[in-house]
N, C-alpha and C positions, 0 to 999 in steps of 0.2 A: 536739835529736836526735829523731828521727822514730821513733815506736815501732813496730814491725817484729817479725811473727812468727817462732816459731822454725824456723827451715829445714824441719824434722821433717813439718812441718804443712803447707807450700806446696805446692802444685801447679805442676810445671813449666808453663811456656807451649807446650811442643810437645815431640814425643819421637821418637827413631827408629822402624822399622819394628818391629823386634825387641819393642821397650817396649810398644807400641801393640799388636802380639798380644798379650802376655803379661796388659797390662789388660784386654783384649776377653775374649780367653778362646778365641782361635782362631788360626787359625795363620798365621805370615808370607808363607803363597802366598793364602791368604785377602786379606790386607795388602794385598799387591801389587795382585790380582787387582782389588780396590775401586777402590784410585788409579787405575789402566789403565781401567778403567770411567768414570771418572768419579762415582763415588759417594762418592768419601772426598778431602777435599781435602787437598793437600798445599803446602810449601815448600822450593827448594832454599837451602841454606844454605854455598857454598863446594860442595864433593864429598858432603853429608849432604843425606838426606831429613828434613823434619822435618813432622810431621803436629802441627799444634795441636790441646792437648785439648780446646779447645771443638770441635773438627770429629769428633773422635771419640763425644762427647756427641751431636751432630747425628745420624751415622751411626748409634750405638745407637737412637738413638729413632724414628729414619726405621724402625730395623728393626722395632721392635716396632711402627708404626702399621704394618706391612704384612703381619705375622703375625698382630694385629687384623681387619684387613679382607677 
């Protein structure tokens, strides 16, 4: 049997819009607003938007190289 962290501790693979503000720290027209740009990538999943948390990591750190420079 494959030894496997406890749930508690995982990091989902992608999350909805709503989750994805609420991690950021800004708001779901924010959300939107990135995806429609092209700044924040996304997945459709069935009728769900699903934003991978590495894309969200990407997007944070894009943002700080740009409040940097």
């Amino acid at each position: 049997m494959r030894n496997a962290q406890p749930a508690a501790l995982t990091e989902p693979l992608a999350v909805r819009p709503a989750v994805a503000a609420d991690m950021l720290g800004v708001s779901r027209a924010t959300i939107f607003r990135e995806l429609q740009a092209g700044r924040l990538r996304s997945v459709k999943a069935g009728a769900a938007r699903l934003i991978p948390t590495a894309a969200l990591r990407v997007w944070l750190a894009d943002r700080e190289a740009e409040s940097c420079a």
